[in-house]
C-alpha positions in Angstrom: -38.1 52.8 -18.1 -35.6 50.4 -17.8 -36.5 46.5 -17.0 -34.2 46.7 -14.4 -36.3 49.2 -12.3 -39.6 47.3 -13.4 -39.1 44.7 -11.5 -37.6 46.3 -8.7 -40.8 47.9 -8.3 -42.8 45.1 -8.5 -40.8 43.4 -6.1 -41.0 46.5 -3.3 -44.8 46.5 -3.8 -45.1 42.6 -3.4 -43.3 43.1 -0.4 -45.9 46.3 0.9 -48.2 44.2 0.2 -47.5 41.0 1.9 -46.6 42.8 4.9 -49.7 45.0 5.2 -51.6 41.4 4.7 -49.8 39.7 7.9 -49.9 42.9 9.7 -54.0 43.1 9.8 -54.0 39.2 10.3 -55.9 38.6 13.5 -52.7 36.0 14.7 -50.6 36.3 17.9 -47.3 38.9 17.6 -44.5 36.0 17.7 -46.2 34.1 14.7 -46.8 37.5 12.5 -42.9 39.0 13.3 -42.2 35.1 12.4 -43.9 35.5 8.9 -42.2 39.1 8.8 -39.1 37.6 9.1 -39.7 34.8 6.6 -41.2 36.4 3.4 -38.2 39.5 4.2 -35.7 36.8 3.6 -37.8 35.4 0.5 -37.7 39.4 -1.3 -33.6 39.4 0.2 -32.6 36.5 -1.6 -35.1 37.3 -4.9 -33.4 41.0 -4.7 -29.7 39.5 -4.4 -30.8 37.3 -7.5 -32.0 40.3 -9.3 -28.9 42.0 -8.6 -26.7 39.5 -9.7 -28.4 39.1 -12.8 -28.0 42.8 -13.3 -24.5 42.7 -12.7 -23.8 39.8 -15.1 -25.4 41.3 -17.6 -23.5 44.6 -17.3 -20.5 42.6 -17.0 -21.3 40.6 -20.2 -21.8 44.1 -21.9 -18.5 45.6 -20.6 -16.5 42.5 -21.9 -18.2 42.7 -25.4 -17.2 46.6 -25.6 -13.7 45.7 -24.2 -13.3 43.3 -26.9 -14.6 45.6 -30.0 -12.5 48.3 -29.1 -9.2 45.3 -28.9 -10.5 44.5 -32.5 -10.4 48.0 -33.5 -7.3 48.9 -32.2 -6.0 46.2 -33.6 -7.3 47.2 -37.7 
C-alpha cells in the first residue's frame, strides 16, 4: 500500500471522526455547522498540502527519469 493512500485514509477517518464528535455535542446548530465549517477547512488545506507534496515528488521523479534517459541518449 502506497504512503500516499495511508495518509489519505487517515486523514478521511480523522475527519469521520471529528465530525461525528461535534455532531452528538449537546451545543446549539449555528455553533456546531460553525465548527463543521472550521475543521472542513483545516482537512482542505491539510489535503491540498498532501497533494502538493504528492505532486512534487512525482514531479521530482519525472525530472530525474527525463534526465537519465538525456544521459543515455547521449552515450
Amino acid at each position: 500500500m502506497s504512503s500516499g493512500k495511508v495518509i489519505l485514509g487517515i486523514l478521511a477517518g480523522a475527519a469521520a471522526g471529528a465530525l461525528l464528535g461535534i455532531l452528538f455535542a449537546p451545543e446549539k446548530g449555528s455553533v456546531t455547522r460553525k465548527k463543521i465549517l472550521s475543521k472542513g477547512e483545516e482537512y482542505a488545506d491539510e489535503l491540498k498540502e498532501k497533494f502538493n507534496e504528492f505532486v512534487d515528488k512525482v514531479s521530482e521523479k519525472f525530472d530525474s527519469a527525463k534526465e537519465e534517459v538525456k544521459n543515455e541518449a547521449a552515450n
